[in-house]
Backbone bond lengths (Angstrom), bond angles and torsions (degrees), N, CA, C in turn:
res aa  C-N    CA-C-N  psi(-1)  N-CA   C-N-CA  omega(-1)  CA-C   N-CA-C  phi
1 X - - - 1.450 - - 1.520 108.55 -
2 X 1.367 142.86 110.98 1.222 158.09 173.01 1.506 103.00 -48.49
3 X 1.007 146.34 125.00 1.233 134.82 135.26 1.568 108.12 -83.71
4 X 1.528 92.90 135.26 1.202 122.76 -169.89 1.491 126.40 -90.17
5 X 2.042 101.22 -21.20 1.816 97.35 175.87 1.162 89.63 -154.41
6 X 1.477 111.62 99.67 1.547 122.61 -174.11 1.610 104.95 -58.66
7 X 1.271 128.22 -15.59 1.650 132.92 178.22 1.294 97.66 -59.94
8 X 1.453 108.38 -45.78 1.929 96.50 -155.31 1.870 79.43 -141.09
9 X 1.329 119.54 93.75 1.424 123.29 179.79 1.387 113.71 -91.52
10 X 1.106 136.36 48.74 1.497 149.87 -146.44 1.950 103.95 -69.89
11 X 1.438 101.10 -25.68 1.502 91.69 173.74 1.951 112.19 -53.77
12 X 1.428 86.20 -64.35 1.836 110.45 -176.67 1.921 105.89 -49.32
13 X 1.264 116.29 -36.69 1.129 128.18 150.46 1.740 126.34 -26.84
14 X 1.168 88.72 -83.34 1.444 94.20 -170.92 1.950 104.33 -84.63
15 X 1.281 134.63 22.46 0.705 142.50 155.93 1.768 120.52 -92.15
16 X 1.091 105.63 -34.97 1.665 118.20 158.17 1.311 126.15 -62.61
17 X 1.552 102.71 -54.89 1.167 140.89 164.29 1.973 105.60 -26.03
18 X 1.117 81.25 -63.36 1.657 93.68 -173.83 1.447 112.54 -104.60
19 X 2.166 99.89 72.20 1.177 105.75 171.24 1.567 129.21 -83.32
20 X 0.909 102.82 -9.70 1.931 107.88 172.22 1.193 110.89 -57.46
21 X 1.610 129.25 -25.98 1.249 127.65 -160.00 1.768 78.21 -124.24
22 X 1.015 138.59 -53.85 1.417 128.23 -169.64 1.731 103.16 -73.69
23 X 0.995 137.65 -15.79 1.920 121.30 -153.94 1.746 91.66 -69.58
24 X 1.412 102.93 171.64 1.058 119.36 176.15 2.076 113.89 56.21
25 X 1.622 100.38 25.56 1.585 94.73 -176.23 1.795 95.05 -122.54
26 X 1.809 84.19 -164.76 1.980 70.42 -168.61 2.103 80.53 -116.85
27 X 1.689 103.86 172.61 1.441 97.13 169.17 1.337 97.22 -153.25
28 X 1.422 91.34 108.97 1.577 106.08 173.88 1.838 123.78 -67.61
29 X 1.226 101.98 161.70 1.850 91.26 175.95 1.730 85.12 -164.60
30 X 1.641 85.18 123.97 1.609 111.01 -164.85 1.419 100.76 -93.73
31 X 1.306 127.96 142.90 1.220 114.36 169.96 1.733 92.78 -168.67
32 X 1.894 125.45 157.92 0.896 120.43 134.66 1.015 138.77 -33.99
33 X 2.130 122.09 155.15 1.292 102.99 172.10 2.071 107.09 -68.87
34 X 1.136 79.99 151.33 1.648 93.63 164.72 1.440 120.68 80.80
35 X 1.372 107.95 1.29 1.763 140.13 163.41 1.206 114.88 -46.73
36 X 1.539 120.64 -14.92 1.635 117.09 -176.22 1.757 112.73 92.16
37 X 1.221 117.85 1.00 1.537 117.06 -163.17 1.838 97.48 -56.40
38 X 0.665 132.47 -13.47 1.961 132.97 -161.20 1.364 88.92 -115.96
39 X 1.337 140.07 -29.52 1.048 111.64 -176.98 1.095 115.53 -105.64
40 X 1.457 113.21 -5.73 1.844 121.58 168.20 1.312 116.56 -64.03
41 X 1.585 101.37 -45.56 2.049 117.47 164.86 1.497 108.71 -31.34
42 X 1.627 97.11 -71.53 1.235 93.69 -168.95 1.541 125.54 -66.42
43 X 1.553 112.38 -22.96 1.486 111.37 178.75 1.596 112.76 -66.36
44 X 1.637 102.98 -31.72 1.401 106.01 -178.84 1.506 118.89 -62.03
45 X 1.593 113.87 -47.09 1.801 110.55 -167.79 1.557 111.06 -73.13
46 X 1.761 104.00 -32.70 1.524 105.97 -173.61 1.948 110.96 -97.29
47 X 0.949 101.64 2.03 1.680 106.99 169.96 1.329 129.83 -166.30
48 X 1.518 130.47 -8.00 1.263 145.92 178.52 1.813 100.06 -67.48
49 X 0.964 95.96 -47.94 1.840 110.61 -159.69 1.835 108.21 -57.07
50 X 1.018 105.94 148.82 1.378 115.07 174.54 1.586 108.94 -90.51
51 X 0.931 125.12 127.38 1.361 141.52 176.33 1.373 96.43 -9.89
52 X 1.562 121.81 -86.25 1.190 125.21 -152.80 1.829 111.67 -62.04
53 X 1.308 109.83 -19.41 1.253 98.55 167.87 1.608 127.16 -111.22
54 X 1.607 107.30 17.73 1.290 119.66 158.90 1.648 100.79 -80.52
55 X 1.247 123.29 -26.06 1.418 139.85 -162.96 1.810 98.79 -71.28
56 X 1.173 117.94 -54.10 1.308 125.41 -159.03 1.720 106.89 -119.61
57 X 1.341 114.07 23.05 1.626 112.76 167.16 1.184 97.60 -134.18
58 X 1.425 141.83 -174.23 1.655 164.58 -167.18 1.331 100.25 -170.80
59 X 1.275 122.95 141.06 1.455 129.10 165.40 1.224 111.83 -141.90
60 X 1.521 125.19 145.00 1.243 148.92 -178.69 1.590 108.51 -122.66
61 X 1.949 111.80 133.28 1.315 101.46 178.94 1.808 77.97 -98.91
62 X 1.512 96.47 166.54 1.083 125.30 145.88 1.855 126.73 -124.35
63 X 1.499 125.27 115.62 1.075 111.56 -163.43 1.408 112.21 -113.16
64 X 1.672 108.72 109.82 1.369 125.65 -177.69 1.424 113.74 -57.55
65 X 1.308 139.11 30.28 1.317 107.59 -162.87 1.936 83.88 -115.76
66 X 1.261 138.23 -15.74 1.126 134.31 152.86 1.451 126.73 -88.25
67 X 1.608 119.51 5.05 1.481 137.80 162.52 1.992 111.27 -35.37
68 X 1.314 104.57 111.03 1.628 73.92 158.73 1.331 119.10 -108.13
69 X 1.715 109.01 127.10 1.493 148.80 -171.16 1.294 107.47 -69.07
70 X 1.361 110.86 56.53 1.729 110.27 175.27 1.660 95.66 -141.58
71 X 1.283 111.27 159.80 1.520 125.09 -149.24 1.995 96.05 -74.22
72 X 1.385 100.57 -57.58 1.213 96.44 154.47 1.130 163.17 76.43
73 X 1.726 82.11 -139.58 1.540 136.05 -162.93 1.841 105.70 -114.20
74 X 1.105 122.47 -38.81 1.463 141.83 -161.81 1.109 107.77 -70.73
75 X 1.177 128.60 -39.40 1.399 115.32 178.48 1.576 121.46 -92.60
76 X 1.168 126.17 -56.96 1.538 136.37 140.65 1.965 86.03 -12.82
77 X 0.955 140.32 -113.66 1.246 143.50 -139.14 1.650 99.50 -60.70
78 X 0.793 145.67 -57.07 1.439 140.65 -173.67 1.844 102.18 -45.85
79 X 1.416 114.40 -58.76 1.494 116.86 164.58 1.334 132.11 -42.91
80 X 0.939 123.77 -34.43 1.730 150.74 152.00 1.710 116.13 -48.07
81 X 1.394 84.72 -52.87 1.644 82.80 177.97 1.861 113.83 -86.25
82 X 1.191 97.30 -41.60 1.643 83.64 148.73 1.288 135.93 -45.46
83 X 1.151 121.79 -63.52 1.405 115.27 172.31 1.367 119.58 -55.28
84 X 1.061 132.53 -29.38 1.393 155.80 167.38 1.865 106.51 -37.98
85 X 1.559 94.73 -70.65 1.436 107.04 172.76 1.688 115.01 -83.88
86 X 0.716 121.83 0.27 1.724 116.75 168.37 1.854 98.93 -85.34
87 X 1.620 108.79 -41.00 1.567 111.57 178.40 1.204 118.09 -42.15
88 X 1.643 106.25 -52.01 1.523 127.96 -176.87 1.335 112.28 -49.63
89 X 1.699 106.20 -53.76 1.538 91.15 -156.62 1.910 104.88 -103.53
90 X 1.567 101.99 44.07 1.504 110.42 172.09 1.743 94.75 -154.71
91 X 1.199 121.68 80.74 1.262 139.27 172.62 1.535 129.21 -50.41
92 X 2.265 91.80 -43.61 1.240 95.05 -162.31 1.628 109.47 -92.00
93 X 1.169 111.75 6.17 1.650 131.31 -176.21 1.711 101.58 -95.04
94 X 1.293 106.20 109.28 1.340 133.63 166.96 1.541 108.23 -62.54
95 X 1.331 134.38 104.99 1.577 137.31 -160.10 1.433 89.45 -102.62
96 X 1.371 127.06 -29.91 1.524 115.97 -156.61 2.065 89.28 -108.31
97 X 1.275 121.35 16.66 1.515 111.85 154.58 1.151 109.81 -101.49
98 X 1.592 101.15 127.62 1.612 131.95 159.71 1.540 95.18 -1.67
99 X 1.598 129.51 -82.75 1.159 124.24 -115.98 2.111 79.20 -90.71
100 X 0.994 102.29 -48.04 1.442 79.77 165.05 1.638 133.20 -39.29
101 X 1.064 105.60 -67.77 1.608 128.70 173.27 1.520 80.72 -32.75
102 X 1.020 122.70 -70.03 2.145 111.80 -158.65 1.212 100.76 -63.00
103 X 1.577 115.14 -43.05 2.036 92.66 -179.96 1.280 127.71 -67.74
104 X 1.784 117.35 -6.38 1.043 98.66 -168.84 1.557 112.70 -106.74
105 X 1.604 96.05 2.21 1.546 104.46 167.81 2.052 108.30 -116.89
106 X 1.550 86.17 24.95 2.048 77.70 174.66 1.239 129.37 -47.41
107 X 1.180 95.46 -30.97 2.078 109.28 -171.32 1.193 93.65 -58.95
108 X 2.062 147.85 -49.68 1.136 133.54 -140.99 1.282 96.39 -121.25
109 X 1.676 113.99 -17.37 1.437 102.25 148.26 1.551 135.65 -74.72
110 X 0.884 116.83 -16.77 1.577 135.72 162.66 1.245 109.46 -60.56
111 X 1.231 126.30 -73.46 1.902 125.92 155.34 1.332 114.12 -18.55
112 X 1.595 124.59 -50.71 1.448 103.73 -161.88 1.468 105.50 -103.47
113 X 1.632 125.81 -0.49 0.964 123.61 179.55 1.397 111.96 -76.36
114 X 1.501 113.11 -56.70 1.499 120.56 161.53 1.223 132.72 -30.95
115 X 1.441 115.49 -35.84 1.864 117.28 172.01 1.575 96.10 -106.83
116 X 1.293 123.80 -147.49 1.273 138.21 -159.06 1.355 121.77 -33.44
117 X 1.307 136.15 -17.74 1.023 125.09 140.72 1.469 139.57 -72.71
118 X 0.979 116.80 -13.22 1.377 122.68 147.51 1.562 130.65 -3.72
119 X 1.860 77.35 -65.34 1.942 93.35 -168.42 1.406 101.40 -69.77
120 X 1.605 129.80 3.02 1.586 102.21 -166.13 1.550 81.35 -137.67
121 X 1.981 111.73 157.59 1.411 133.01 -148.50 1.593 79.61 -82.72
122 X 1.531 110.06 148.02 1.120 126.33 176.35 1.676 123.89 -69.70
123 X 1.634 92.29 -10.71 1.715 108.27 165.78 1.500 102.70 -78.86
124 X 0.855 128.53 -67.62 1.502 131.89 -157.35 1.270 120.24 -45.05
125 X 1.256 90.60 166.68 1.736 102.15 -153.91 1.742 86.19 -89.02
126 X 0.919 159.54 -23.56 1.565 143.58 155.93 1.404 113.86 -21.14
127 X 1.482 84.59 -77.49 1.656 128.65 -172.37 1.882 101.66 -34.18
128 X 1.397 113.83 -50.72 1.247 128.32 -159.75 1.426 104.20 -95.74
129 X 1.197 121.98 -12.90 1.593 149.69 -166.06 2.138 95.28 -77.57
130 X 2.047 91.12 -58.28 1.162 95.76 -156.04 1.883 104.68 -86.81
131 X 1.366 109.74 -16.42 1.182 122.49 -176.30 2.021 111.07 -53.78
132 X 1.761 81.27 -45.47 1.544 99.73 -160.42 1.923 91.77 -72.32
133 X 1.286 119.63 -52.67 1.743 124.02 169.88 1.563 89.40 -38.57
134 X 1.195 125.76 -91.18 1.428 102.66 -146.00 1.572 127.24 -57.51
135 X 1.401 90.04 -32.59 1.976 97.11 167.06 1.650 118.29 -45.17
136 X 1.296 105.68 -59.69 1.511 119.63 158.33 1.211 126.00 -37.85
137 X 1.601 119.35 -49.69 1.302 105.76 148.73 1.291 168.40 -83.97
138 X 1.839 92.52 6.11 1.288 112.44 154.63 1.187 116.03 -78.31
139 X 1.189 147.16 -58.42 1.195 153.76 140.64 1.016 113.71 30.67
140 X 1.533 111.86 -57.66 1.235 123.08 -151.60 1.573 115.40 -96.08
141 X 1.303 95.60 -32.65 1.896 118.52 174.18 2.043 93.43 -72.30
142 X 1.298 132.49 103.14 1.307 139.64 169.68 1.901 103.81 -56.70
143 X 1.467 110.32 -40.55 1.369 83.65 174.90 1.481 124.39 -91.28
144 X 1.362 128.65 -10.48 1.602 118.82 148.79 1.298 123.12 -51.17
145 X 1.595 102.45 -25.62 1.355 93.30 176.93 1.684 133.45 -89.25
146 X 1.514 124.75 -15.91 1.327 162.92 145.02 1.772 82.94 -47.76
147 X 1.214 137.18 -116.31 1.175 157.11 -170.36 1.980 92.30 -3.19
148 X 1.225 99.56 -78.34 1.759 121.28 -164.02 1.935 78.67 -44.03
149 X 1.329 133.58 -82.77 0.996 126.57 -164.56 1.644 136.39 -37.97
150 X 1.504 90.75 -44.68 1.237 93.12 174.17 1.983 106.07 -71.93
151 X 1.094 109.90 -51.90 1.508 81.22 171.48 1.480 146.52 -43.47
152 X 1.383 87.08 -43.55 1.609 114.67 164.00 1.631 108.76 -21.34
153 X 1.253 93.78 -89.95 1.661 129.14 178.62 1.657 105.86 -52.14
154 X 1.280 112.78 -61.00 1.481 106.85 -167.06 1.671 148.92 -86.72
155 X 1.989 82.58 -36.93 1.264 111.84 -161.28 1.722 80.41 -84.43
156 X 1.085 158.32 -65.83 1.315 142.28 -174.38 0.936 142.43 -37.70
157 X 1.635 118.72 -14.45 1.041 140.60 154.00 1.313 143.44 -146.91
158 X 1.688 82.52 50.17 1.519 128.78 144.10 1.809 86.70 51.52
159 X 1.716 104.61 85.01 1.647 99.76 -163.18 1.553 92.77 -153.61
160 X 1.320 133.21 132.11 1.466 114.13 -146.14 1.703 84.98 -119.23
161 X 1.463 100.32 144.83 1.657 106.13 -174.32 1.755 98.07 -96.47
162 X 1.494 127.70 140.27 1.226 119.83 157.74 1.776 111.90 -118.59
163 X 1.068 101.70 107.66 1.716 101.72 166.53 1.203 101.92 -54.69
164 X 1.366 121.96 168.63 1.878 145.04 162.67 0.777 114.05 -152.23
165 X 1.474 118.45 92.41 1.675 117.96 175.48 1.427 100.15 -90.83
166 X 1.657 102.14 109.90 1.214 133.87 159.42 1.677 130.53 -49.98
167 X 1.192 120.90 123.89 1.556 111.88 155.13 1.485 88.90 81.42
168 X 1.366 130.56 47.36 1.657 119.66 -179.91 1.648 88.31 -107.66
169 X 1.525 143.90 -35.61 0.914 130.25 160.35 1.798 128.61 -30.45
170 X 1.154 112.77 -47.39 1.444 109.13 -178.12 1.340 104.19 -80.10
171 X 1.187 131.66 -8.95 1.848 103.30 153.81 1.665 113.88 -76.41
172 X 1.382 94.36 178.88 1.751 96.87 -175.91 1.086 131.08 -81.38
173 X 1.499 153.67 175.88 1.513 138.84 -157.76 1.286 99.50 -64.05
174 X 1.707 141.73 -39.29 1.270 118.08 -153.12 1.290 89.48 -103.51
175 X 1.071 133.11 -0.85 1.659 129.02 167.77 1.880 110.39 -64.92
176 X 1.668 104.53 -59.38 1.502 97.10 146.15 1.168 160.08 -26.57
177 X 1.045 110.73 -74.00 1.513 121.56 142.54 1.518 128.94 -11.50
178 X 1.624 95.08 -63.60 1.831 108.65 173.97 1.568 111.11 -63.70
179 X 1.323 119.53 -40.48 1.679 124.98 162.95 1.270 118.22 -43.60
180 X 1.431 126.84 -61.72 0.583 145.78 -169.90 2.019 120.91 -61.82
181 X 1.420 91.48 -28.75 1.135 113.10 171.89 1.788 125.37 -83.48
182 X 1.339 99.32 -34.23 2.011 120.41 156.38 1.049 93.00 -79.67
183 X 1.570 164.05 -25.56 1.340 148.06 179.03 1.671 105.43 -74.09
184 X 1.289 110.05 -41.44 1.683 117.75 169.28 2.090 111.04 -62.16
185 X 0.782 84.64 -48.03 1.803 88.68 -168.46 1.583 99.11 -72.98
186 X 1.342 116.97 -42.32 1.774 111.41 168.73 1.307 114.25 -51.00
187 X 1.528 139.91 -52.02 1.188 126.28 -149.94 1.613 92.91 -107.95
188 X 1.684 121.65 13.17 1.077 118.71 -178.30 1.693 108.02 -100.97
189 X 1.697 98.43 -26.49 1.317 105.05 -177.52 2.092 121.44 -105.81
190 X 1.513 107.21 -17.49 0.673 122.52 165.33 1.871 122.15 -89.13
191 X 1.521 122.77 175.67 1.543 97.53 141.48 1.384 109.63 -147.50
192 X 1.704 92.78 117.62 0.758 133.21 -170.36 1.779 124.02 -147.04
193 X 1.347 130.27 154.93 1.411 132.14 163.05 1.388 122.29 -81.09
194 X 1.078 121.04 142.59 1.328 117.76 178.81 1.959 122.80 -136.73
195 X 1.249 89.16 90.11 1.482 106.17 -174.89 1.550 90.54 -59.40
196 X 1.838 104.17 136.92 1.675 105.25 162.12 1.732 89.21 -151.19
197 X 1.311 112.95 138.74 1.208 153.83 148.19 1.344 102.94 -56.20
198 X 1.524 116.92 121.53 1.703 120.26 168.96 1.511 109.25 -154.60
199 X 1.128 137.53 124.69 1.565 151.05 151.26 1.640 111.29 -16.65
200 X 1.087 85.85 122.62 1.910 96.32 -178.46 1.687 98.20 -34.97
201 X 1.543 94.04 -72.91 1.283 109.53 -154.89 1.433 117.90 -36.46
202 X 1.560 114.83 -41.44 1.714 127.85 170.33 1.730 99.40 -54.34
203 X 1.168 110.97 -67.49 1.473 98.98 -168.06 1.799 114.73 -72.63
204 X 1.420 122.63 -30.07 1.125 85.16 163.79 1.367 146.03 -83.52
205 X 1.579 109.75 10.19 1.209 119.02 167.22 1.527 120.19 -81.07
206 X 1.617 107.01 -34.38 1.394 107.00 -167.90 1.763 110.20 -103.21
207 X 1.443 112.59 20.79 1.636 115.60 -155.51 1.487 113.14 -56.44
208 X 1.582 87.98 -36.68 1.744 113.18 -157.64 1.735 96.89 -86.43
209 X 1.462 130.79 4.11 1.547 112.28 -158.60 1.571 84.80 -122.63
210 X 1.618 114.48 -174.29 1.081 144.34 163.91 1.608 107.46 -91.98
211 X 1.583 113.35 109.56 1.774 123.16 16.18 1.506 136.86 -94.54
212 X 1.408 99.18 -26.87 1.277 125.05 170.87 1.370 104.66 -31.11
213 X 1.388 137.56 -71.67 1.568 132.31 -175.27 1.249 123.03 -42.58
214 X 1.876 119.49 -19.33 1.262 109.33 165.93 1.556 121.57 -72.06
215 X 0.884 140.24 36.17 1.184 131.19 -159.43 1.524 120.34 -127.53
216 X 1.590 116.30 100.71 1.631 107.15 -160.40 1.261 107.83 -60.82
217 X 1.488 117.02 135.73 1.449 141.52 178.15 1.055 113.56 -29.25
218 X 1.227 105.02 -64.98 1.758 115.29 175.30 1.299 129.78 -66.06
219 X 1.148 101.14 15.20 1.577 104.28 173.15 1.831 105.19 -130.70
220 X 1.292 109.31 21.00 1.768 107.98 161.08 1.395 109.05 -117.25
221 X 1.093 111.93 134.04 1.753 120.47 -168.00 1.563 81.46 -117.15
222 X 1.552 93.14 167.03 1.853 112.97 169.07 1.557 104.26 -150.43
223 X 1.615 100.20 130.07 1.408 124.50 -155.13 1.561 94.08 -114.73
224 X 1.343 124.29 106.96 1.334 132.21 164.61 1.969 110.58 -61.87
225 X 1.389 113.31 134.09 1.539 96.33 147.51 1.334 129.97 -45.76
């Protein structure tokens, strides 16, 4: 789908716009190199947007061009930098206090409180023994911990997160590709949107294949210079 007046891009709009039916998808934006695609991103989240849906989305860039693009490494680091930028743009929220730390893993603390901990007093040193193990071991898993947050923060008030992995065009086609492929598993495992920037030339070569073919229509725009 062309957008036609990058000032007021109302297609890409109301495709954001309408995250209940869009969250958890990916939204491509096709463009030549040197077409402006990074700087349309950015005009869009910090001034493109219409009130009400600056109101009810958050966006985080992430910028691939210091990513390392190995199978890996790529996912571990893309999660990182998410959390990274969700930290940023909520300052006054203490991440490393306890009582945070428990809301943002309640769901799996809720699970273990309900069965086997049960049987022991919520004072006791068991009880507090086993609390602190499982915290620890979320902790330690980066995507429980990405996951717990974004609910934390978002899902409560029903507020839709869009990643933007930035600058994935200037690596090379199979560098793409692999992005493109962590852009699928994010909004598959998270929920969340995931704006990605990609070079004509990659997608119109690869539109018709796996992975590229998963991708609902209406959610790839094409951005002229």
């Amino acid at each position: 789908r062309p957008i036609d007046d990058s000032k007021d891009p109302s297609e890409l709009i109301d495709a954001v716009a309408s995250f209940g039916r869009n969250e958890s998808e990916i939204c491509l934006l096709i463009g030549s190199v040197g077409s402006g695609k990074s700087t349309f991103t950015d005009f869009l989240r910090l001034e493109g947007l219409p009130q009400s849906t600056t109101n009810s989305t958050e966006w985080i860039n992430i910028n691939l061009n210091k990513a390392p693009l190995t199978r890996d490494l790529i996912y571990k680091w893309v999660m990182s930098q998410a959390i990274d930028g969700i930290k940023k743009l909520h300052p006054s929220i203490d991440f490393d206090d306890i009582s945070t730390i428990k809301k943002i893993f309640s769901k799996e603390l809720a699970i273990i409180e309900k069965g086997k901990l049960s049987l022991f007093d919520k004072g006791s040193d068991r009880y507090k023994e086993a609390i602190y193990s499982e915290i620890d071991r979320l902790q330690q898993d980066i995507t429980n911990t990405l996951s717990g947050i974004i609910n934390f923060i978002y899902k409560k008030i029903n507020k839709l997160l869009v990643i933007v992995l930035d600058n994935c065009d200037k690596r090379n086609k199979d560098d793409q590709l692999l992005m493109f492929e962590v852009a699928s598993w994010l909004k598959s495992t998270f929920p969340c949107m995931v704006f990605l920037p990609l070079r004509d030339t990659t997608y119109d070569q690869y539109r018709n294949e796996p992975p590229l073919d998963t991708v609902i229509k209406d959610l790839i725009f094409r951005i002229d210079p």
